[in-house]
N, C-alpha and C positions, 0 to 999 in steps of 0.2 A: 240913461247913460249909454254911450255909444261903445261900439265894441263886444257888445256882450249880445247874445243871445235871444236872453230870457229877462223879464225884471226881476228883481234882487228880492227875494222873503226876507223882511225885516226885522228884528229881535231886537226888543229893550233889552239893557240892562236890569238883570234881575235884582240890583240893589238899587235902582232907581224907583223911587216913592213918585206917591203923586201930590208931594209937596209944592211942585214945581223948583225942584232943585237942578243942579246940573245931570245930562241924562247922556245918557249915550247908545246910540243902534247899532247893531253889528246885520250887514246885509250881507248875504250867500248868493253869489254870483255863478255856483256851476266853479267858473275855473278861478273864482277869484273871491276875496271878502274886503268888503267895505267897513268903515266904521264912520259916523255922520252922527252932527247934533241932533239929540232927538226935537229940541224944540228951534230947530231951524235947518228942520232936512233942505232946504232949497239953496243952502250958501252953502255946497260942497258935501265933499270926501274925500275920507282916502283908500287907496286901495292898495292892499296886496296880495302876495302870493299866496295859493295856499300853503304854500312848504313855508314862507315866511310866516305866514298867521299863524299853523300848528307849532312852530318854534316859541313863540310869543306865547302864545297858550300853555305849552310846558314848561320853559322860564319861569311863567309868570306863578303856574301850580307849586313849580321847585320853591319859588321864594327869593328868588334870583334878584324882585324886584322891590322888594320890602324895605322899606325908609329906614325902620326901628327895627 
C-alpha cells in the first residue's frame, strides 16, 4: 500500500472459523487501520482513521450497532 511507512500486521477476525466462511482482517498501519477480505486480501480495502476506527470500536462495544 502506498503512503504508509511500514506494512500493515494483519488480524483475523476472532469469530472467523476455518469453515471457510466470510472472514475479515483488520490491518495496523501506524497512523491508520485497514479492514480487507480475508480470503481475497488482493481486491482491496479500506482505510481509516484511527480516531475514526477507535469510534467504530466503541459504538460498536456500546451496541450502537445491534440489528435485534
Amino acid at each position: 500500500m502506498t503512503g504508509f511507512s511500514a506494512p500493515a500486521i494483519w488480524r483475523k477476525s476472532s469469530y472467523s472459523g476455518d469453515n471457510g466462511g466470510n472472514c475479515v482482517e483488520v490491518g495496523d498501519f501506524g497512523t491508520a487501520v485497514a479492514v480487507r477480505d480475508s480470503k481475497n486480501v488482493h481486491s482491496g480495502m479500506l482505510v481509516f482513521s484511527r480516531t475514526a476506527w477507535s469510534r467504530f470500536i466503541a459504538d460498536t462495544r456500546a451496541g450502537r450497532y445491534d440489528l435485534g
